[in-house]
C-alpha positions in Angstrom: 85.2 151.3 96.9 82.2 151.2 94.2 81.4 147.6 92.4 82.6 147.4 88.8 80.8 148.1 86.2 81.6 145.4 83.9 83.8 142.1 85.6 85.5 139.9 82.7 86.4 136.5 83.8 88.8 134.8 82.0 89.7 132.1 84.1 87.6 128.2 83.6 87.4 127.5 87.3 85.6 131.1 88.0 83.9 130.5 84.8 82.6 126.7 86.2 81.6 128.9 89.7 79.3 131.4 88.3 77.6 129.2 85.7 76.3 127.6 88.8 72.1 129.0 88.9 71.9 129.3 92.8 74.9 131.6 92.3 73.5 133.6 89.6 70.5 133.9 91.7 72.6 134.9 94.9 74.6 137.5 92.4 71.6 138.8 91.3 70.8 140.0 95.3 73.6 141.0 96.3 73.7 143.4 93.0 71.1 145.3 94.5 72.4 145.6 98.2 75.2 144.0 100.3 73.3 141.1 102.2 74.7 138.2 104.9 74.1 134.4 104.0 70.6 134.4 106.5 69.3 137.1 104.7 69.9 135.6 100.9 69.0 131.9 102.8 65.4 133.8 103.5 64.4 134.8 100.1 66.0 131.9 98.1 64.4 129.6 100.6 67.8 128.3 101.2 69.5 127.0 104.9 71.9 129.0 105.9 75.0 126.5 105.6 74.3 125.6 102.1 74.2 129.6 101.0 77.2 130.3 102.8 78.8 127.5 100.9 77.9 129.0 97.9 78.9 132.5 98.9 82.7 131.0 99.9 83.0 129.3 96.4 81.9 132.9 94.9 84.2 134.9 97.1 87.4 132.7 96.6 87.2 133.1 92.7 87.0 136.8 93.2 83.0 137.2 92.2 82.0 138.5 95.9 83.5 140.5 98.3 83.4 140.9 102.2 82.1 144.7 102.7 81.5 144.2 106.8 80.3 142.0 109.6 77.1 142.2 111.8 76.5 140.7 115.1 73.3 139.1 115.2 72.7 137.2 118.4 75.6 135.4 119.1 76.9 135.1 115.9 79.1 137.9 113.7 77.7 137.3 110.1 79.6 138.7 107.2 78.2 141.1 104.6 79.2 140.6 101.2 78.1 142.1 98.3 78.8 141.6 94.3 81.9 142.3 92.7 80.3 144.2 89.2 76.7 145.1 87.7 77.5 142.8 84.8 79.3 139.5 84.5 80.8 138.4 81.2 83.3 135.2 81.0 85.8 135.5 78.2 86.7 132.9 75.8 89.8 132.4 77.4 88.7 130.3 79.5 87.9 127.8 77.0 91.1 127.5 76.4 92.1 126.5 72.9 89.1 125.6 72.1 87.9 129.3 72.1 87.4 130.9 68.5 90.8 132.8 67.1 90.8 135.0 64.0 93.9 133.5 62.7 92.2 129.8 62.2 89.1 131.7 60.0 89.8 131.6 56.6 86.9 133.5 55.4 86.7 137.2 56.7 83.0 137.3 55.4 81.7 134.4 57.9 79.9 134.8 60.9 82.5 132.5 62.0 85.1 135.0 62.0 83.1 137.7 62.9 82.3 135.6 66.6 86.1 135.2 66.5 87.0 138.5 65.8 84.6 139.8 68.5 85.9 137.3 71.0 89.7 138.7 70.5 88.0 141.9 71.1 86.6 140.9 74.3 90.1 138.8 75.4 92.1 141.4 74.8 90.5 144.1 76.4 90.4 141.7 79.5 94.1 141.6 79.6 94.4 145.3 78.9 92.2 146.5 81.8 93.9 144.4 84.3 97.4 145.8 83.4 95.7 149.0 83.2 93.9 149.2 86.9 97.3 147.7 88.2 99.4 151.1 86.3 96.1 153.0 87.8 96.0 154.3 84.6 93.0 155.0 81.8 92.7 152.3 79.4 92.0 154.4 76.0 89.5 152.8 73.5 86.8 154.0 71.1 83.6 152.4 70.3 81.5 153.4 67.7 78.2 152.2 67.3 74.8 153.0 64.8 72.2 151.4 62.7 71.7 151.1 59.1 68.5 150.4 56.9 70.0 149.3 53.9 67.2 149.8 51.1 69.2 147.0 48.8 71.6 144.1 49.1 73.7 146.3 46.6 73.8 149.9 48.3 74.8 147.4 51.3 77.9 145.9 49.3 78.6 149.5 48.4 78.6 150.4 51.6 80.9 148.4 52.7 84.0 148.8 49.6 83.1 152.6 50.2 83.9 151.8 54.6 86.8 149.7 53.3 88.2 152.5 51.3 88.0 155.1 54.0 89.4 152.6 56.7 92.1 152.1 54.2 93.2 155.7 53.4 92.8 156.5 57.2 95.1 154.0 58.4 97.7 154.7 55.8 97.1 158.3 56.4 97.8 158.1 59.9 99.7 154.7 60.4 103.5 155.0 61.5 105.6 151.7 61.9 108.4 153.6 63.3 107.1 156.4 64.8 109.0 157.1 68.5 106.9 156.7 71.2 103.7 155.5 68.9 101.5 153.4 70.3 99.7 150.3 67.7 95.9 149.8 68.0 93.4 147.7 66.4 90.7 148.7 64.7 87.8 146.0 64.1 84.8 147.1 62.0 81.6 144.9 61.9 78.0 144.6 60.3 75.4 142.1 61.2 71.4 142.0 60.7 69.6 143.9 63.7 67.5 141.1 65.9 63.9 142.1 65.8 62.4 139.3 67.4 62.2 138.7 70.7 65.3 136.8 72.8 65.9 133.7 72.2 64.3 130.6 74.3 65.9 127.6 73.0 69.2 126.4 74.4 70.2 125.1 71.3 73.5 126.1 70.7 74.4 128.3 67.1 77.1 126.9 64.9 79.0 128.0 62.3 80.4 126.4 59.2 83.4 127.1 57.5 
């Protein structure tokens, strides 16, 4: 069975787990190549007890998984190796105080955008849970460019002329009653391109209303 490409967790006590650095740092490893708790204790400069302590909180919350066992000596270690390539923990599990669409009264905030984009991200979760337990394809579409605006007005025009064609689209192929339809959302977004390099500061952003 191949590792998962993208692993969203949605619950706060597997959220509270992985935030944890040494297990970022043990994640990171065992990304590359199945390893026991000796051989991640070596390079992290680690005893063994204290990385397979970290390796069982990792394991119970679904983050690691057992892929064999190796005698060495006397003892029968366990291999385990990471669940996914990418980690990314839902606002679910902040509970209600994660961002929701509905609270956002102004559809042209960053605030609602974060919100929007965390519904996005929540749902989805949900979707490709129920999806993998069907075994069935979960059916989305991404689309995804860049625009260099050369004024703040071609940019407003942009976006009435996007809003128009989302408009006549969806009431060109929208049907409340048709049998055996199927309703998806459809989120479009713009935001200035980051040119700078990341971000070092732990400060966190904030939005106003």
């Amino acid at each position: 069975m191949s590792a998962l490409a993208l692993q969203i967790i949605r619950d706060p006590e597997a959220a509270s787990v992985l935030l944890e650095p040494r297990r970022q740092a043990m994640l990171r490893l065992l990304q590359n190549e199945p390893n026991t708790a000796s051989g991640l204790g070596k390079i992290l400069e680690l005893p063994r007890q204290k990385v397979n302590y970290h390796l069982h909180e990792l394991e119970r919350v679904g983050l690691v998984e057992q892929v064999e066992t190796k005698r060495k000596g006397n003892v029968l270690e366990r291999v385990v190796r990471a669940r996914a390539a990418q980690y990314l923990i839902s606002p679910e599990a902040l509970g209600a105080l994660g961002p929701d669409p509905a609270t956002r009264r102004d559809r042209f905030s960053s605030a609602y955008l974060v919100a929007a984009a965390s519904r996005i991200i929540c749902d989805v979760g949900v979707l490709t849970i129920r999806a993998t337990q069907a075994k069935k394809r979960l059916s989305t579409l991404t689309l995804e460019t860049e625009i260099r605006f050369r004024t703040a007005e071609e940019r407003a025009i942009f976006a009435d002329e996007l809003a128009n064609f989302i408009a006549t689209q969806t009431a060109k192929y929208h049907d409340e009653n048709a049998p055996g339809g199927r309703t998806f959302r459809l989120a479009a977004a713009s935001w200035p391109k980051i040119t700078k390099g990341p971000e070092t500061s732990n400060q966190p952003a904030t939005f106003e209303e």
